[in-house]
C-alpha positions in Angstrom: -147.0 -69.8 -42.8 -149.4 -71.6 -45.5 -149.4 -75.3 -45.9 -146.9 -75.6 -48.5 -145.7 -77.5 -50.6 -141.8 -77.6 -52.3 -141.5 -79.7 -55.7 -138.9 -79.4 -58.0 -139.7 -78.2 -61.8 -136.8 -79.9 -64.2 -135.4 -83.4 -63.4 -134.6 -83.1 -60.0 -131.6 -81.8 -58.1 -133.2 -78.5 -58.5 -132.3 -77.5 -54.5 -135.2 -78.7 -52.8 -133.7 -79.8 -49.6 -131.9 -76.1 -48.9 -135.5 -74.2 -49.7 -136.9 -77.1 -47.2 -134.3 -76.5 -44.9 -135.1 -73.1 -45.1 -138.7 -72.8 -44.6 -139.2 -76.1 -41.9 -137.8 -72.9 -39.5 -141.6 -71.3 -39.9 -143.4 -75.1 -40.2 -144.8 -77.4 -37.4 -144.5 -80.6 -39.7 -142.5 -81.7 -42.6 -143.9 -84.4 -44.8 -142.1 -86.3 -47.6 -145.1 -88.0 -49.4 -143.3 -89.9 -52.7 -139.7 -91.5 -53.7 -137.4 -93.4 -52.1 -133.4 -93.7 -51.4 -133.4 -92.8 -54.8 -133.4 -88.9 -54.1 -131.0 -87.1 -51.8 -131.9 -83.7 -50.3 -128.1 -81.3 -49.5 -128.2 -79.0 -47.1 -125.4 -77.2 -45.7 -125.7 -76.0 -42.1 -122.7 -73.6 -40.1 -120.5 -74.9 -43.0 -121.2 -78.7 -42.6 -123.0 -80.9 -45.1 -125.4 -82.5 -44.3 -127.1 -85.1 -46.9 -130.6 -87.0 -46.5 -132.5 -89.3 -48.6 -135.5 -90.7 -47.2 -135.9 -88.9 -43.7 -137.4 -85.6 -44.4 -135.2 -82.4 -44.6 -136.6 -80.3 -41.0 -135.1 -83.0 -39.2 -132.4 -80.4 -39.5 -134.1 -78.1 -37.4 -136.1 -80.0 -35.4 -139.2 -80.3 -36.9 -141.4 -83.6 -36.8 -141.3 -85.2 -39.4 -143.4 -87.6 -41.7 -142.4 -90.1 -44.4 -146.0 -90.5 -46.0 -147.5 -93.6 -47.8 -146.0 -92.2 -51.3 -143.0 -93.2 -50.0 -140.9 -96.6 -50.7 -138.5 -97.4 -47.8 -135.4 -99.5 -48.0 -135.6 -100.3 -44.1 -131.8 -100.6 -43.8 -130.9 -97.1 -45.5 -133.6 -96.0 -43.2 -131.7 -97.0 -40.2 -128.3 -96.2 -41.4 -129.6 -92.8 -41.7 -130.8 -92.7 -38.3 -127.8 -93.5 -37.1 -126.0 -90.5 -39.5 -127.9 -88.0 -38.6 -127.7 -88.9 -35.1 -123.7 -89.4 -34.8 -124.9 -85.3 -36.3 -126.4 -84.8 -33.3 -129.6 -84.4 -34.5 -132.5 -86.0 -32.8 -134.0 -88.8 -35.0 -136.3 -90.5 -31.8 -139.8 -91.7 -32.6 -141.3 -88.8 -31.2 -139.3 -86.9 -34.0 -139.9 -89.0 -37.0 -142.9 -90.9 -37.8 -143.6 -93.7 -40.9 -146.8 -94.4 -42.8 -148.2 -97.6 -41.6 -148.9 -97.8 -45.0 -145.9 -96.9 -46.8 -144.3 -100.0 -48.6 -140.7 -101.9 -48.0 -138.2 -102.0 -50.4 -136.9 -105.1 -50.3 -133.7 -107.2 -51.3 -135.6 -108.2 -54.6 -136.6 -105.2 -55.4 -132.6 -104.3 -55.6 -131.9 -107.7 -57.3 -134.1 -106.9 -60.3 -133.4 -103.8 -60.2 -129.7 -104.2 -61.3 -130.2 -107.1 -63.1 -132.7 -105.2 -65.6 -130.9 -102.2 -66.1 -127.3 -104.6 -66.8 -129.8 -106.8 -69.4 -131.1 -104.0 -71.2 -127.1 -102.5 -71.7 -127.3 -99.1 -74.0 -130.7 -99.2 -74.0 -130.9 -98.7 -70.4 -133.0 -96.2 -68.2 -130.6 -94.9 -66.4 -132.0 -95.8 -62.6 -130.1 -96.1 -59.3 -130.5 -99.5 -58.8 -132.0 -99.0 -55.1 -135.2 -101.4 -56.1 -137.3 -98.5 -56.5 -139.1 -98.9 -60.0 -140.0 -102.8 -58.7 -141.3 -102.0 -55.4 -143.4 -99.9 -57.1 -144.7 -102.1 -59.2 -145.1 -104.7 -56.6 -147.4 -101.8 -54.7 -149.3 -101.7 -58.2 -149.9 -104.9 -58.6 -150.7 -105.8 -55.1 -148.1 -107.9 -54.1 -146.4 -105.0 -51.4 -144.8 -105.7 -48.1 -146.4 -102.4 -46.4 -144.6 -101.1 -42.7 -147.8 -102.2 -41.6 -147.0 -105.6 -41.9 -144.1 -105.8 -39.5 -146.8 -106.2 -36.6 -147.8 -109.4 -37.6 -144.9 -111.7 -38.1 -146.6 -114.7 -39.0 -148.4 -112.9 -42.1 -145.1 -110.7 -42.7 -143.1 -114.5 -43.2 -145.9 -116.0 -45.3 -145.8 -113.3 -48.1 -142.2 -112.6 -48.4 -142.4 -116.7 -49.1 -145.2 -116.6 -51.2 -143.6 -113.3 -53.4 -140.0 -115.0 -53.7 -141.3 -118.5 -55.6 -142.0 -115.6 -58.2 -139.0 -113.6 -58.1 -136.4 -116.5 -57.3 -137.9 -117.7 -61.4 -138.0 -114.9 -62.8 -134.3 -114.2 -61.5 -133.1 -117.3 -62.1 -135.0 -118.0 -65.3 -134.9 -114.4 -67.2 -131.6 -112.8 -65.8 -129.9 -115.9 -65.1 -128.5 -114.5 -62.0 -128.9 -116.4 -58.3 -132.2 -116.4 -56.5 -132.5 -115.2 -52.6 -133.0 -117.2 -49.9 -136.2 -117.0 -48.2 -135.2 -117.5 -44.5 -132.5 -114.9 -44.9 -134.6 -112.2 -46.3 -137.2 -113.0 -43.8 -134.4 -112.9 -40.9 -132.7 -109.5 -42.3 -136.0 -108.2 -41.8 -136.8 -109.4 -38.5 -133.4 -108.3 -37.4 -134.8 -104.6 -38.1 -138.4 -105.2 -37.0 -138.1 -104.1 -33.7 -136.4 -101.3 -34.2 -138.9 -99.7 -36.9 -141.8 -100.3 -34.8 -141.7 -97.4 -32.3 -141.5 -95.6 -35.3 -144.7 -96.4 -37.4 -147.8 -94.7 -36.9 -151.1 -93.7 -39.3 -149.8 -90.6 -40.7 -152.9 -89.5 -42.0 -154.7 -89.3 -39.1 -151.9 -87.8 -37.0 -151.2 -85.0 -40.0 -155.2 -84.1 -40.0 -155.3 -83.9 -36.2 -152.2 -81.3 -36.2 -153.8 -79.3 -39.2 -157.2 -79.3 -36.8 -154.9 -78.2 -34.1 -153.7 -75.4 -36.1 -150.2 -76.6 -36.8 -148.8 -75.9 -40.3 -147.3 -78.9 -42.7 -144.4 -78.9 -45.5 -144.6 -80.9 -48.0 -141.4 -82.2 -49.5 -141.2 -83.6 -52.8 -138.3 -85.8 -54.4 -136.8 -85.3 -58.2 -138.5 -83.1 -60.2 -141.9 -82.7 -62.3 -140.2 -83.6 -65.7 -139.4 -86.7 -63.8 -143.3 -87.9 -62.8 -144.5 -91.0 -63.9 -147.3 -89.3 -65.1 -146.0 -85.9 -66.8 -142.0 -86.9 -67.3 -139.8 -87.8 -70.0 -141.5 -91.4 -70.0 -139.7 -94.1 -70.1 -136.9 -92.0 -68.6 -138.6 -91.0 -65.4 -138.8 -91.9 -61.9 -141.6 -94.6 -60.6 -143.5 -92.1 -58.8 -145.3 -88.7 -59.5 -143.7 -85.9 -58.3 -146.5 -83.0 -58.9 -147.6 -81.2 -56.3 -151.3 -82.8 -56.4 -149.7 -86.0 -54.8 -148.6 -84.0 -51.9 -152.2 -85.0 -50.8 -152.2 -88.7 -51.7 -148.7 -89.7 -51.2 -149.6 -88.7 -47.0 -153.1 -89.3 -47.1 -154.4 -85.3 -46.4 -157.6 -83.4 -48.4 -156.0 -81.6 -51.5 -157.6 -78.7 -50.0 -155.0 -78.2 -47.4 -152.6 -77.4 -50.1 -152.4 -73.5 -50.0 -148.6 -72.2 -51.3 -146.8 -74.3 -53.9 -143.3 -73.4 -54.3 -141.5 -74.2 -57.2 -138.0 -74.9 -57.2 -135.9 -73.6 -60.1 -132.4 -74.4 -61.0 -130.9 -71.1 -62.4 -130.0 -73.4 -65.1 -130.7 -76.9 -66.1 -128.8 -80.7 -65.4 -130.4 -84.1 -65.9 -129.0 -87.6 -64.6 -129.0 -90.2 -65.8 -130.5 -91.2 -69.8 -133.0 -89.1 -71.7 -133.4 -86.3 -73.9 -132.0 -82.7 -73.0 -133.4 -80.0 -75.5 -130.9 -77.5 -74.1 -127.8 -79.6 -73.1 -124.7 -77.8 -73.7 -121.7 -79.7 -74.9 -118.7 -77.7 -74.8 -116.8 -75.7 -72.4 -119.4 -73.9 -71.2 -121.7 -77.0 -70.2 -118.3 -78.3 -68.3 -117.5 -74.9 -66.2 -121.6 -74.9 -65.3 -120.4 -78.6 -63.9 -117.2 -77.7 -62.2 -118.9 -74.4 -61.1 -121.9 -75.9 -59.8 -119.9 -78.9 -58.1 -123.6 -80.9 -60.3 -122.5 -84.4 -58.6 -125.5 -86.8 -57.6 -126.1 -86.3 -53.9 -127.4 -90.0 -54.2 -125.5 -91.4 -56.8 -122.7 -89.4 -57.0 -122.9 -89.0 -60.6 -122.3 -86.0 -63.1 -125.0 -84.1 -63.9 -125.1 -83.1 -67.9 -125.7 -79.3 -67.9 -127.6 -76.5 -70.0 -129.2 -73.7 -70.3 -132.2 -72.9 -68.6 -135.3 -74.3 -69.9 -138.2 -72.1 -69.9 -140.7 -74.3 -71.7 -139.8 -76.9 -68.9 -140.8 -74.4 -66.3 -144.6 -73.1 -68.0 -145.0 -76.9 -67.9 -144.2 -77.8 -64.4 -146.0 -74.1 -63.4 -149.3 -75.4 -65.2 -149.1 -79.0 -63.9 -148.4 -77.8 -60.6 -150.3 -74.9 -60.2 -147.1 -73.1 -58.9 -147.9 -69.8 -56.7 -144.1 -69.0 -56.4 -141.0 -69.6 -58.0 -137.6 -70.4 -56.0 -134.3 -69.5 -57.8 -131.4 -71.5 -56.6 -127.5 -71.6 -57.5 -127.8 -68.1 -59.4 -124.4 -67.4 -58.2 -123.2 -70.4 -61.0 -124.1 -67.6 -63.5 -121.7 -65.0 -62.0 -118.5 -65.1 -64.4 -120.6 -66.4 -67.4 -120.3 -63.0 -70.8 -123.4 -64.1 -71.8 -126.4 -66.3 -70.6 -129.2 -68.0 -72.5 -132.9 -68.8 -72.0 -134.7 -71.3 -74.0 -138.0 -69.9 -75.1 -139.5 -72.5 -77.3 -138.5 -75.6 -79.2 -137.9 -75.7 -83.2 -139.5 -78.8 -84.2 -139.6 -79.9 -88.3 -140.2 -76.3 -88.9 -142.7 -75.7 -86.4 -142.3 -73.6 -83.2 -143.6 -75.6 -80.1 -144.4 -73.5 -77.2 -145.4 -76.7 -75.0 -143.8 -79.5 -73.8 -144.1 -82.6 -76.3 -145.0 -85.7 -75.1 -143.2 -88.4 -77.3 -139.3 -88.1 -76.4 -138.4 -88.6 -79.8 -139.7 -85.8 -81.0 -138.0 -84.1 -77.6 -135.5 -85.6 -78.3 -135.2 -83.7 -82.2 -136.0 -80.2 -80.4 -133.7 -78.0 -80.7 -133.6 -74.6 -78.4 -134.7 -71.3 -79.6 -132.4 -69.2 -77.5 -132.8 -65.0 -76.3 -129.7 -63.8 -75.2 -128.7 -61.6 -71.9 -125.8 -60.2 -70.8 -123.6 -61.5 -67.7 -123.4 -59.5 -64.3 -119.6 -60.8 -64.3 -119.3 -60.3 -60.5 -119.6 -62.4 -57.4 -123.2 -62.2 -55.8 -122.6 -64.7 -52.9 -122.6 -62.8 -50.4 -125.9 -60.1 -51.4 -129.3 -60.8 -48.8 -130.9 -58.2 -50.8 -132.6 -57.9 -53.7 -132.1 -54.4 -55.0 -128.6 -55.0 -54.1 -128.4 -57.6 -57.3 -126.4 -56.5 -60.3 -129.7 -55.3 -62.9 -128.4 -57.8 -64.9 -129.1 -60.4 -62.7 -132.6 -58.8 -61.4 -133.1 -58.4 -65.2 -132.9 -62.2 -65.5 -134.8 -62.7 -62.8 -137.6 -60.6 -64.1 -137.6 -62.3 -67.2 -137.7 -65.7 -65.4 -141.3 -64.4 -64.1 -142.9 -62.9 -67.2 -141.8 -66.6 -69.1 -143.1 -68.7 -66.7 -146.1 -66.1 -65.4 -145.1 -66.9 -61.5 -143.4 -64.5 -59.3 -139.7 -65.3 -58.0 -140.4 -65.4 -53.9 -136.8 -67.0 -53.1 -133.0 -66.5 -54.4 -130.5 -69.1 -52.9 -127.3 -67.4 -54.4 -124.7 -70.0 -52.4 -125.2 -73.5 -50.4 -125.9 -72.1 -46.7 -128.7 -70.8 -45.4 -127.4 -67.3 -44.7 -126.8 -66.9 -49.0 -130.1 -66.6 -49.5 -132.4 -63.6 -51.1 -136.2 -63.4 -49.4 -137.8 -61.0 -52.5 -141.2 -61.4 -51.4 -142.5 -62.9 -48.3 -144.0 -66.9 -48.6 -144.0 -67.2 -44.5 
């Protein structure tokens, strides 16, 4: 197997974590370089779920893993998923998992202004989790971070969290007019995790770059989706990081050169969370039976996902930005009892045809679809490891998915588990 690396191509919940799941099995490392608690990766394993959000998906199979510098960590949903996935039964030790001594904390502020910004701003809201990862971010931007790196030096760990709080504590008080946070407590809920953590933190760069040397291969995992980047997304209504494959390298501190096979993953159809504009949303009963039929719930936040059609002028974005060498379909089966299925092609715009993905949402936001029809395959595909054994509707689909988008389907995931899954052309 290639170094590769998985990102999503829409806004996220695309399937990531299954594909991941699927692939650590041929991988010596698994890397999560960007995000936070703010994604959360499904994977369904001899019928039991199993959800993560911060600690990389091969933990299911035993990979080691790596939460890069990319990432932002809320140290207590860090533990608590420790503690999951081991009452699992999976092995979470130190010599299993490994943290960035350079990745940044999430801390208590971080969630205070969080929630106290989104409540402010009312309908005119983003639409975030409220997990403090947009202001940790920022704090990382700005210079102001609490980095894991930190922990090993109490003294100067206690000194910034006091210094950082005279700002928040006004701006909390002041702006929101909601209650500040006690210093000593936030430094003593810290503490209280300190020792813990440490075993776990270690320079990931250099330990990823010695295992590439040593001939092992890395998987990259990537949270939420391209159309989600800080960079690339729906601005304002994106996430705080980017999500493209090019930050595979910086978000865990490896050469872009080591990046050989990027996989993109592709929802057979499209769902957002969350606040922004939808070209291809669908608002009647077929946009409700993709929802009930694709159970489209937040793993995370437990939300409902708003549902359309697929979006193919989403895809030949995220396959340009990302340089995608494969394509990975997942949820396919959703389709199966559906007369007729659509594919968005282009956008109308004032008259005009637009081919590429606009910039300003308000002119996304006024797109509407320009549709091409195919016919349903109107029978259940769950259970088919084969690719000729598809219904040629469904390969048809498939095929047209490819010549759109100008990158070759590799994967089919037609149901949760591992087993419903279609291997059309080798990425191993």
């Amino acid at each position: 197997m290639l170094n590769t690396v998985i990102v999503g191509t829409q806004w996220g919940d695309e399937g990531k974590g299954k594909i991941v799941d699927l692939l650590s099995e041929h991988a010596d490392y698994v890397v999560r370089f960007q995000g936070g608690n703010n994604a959360g990766h499904t994977m369904v394993v001899n019928g039991k779920t199993i959800i993560s959000h911060l600690i990389p998906s091969g933990i299911i199979q035993q990979k080691k893993c790596f939460i890069g510098n990319g990432v932002v960590v809320d140290p207590c949903v860090l533990t608590q998923e420790i503690d999951y996935l081991v009452s699992n039964h999976i092995d979470v030790s130190p010599q299993m998992l490994k943290i960035s001594n350079r990745a940044h904390l999430i801390m208590p502020y971080h969630k205070a202004i969080d929630k106290a910004r989104e409540a402010k701003k009312g309908d005119k809201k983003i639409g975030t989790t409220g997990r403090g990862i947009g202001p940790c971010y920022e704090d990382k931007a700005t210079r102001r971070g609490i980095r894991f790196c930190d922990l090993m030096d109490i003294d100067l760990l206690k000194e910034k969290i006091t210094a950082i709080l005279e700002e928040k504590n006004f701006y909390l008080e002041h702006y929101f007019k909601t209650s500040p946070l006690d210093p000593d407590q936030v430094i003593s809920d810290v503490l209280a995790l300190r020792d813990r953590l440490l075993p776990y933190i270690a320079d990931v760069s250099v330990v990823l770059h010695q295992g590439s040397s040593n001939g092992r291969t890395l998987l990259f995992e990537g949270a939420q989706g391209t159309h989600l980047d800080i960079e690339h997304g729906t601005y304002p209504f994106v996430t705080s990081s980017s999500t493209v494959a090019g930050n595979a390298a910086g978000g865990s501190g490896v050469g872009p050169g080591l990046l050989k096979e990027i996989i993109g993953i592709v929802k057979a159809y499209t769902t957002r969370v969350g606040e922004g504009p939808f070209p291809t949303e669908l608002f009647d009963d077929t946009g409700q039976i993709l929802q009930k039929t694709g159970a489209e719930f937040g793993a995370t936040t437990g939300r409902k996902r708003r549902c359309g059609w697929l979006d193919m002028v989403m895809i030949r974005n995220a396959a340009r930005l990302n340089s995608l060498t494969s394509l990975a379909i997942t949820k396919l089966d959703v389709l199966d009892d559906m007369d007729e299925i659509k594919i968005c092609t282009a956008y109308r715009y004032n008259g005009s045809t637009l081919h590429d993905f606009p910039a300003d949402i308000k002119t996304l936001a006024h797109c509407t679809p320009v549709y091409e029809t195919h016919p349903g395959w109107k029978q259940n595909i769950s259970g088919i490891t084969d690719y000729a054994d598809l219904p040629d509707q469904a390969r048809n689909y498939l095929e047209r998915i490819t010549g759109l988008s100008g990158v070759p389907v590799k994967i089919i995931s037609v149901g949760p588990g591992r087993e419903s899954t279609i291997i059309k052309q080798a990425v191993l």
